[in-house]
N, C-alpha and C positions, 0 to 999 in steps of 0.2 A: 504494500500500500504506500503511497506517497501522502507525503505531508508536509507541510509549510508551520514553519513558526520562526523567531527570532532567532538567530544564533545564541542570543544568552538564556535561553529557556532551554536547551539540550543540557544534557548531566554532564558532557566533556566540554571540551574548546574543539571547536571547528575548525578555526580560522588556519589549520594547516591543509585541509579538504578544500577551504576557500580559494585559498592561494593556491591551489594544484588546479583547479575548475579553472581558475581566470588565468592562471600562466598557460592553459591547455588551448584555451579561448584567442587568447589574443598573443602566442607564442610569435606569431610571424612580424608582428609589429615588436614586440618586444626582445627577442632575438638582436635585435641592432644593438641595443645594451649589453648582452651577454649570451649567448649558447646554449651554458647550463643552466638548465632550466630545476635545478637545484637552486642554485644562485637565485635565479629571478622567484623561485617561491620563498626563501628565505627574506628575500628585502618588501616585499608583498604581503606576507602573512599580517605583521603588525599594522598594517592598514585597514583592516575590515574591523571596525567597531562593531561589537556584539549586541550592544545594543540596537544600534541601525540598521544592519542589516538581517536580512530574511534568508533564511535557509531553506531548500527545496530534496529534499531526500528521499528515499527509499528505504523502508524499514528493513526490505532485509539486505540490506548495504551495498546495494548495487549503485557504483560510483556514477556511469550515465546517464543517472537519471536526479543528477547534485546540479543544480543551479540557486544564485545567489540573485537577490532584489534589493535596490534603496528602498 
């Protein structure tokens, strides 16, 4: 089943799921910074406030189906 709710209403931190969804997303503009796309989710994770943003998941943890919302 999918569900939507806050990133801070989940029991862990996201924000490293975040930052892999939006380095995967937008890798080809982001690339021009860096390659490893380690690196670019490293300097990205601290950027997703959990309070503000919305998480879109799959309960039984199927990552394509993870998008994030302002």
């Amino acid at each position: 089943m999918v569900q939507i709710k806050r990133m801070a209403d989940y029991e862990r931190d996201v924000r490293d799921e975040a930052a892999e969804v939006f380095v995967d997303g937008y890798y080809k503009e982001l690339s021009f910074f860096s390659k490893d796309r380690n690196k670019l989710k490293a300097a990205f994770r601290d950027l997703f406030c959990p309070d503000v943003f919305l998480c879109c998941g799959n309960t039984g943890g199927d990552r394509r189906h993870t998008g994030l919302s302002e």
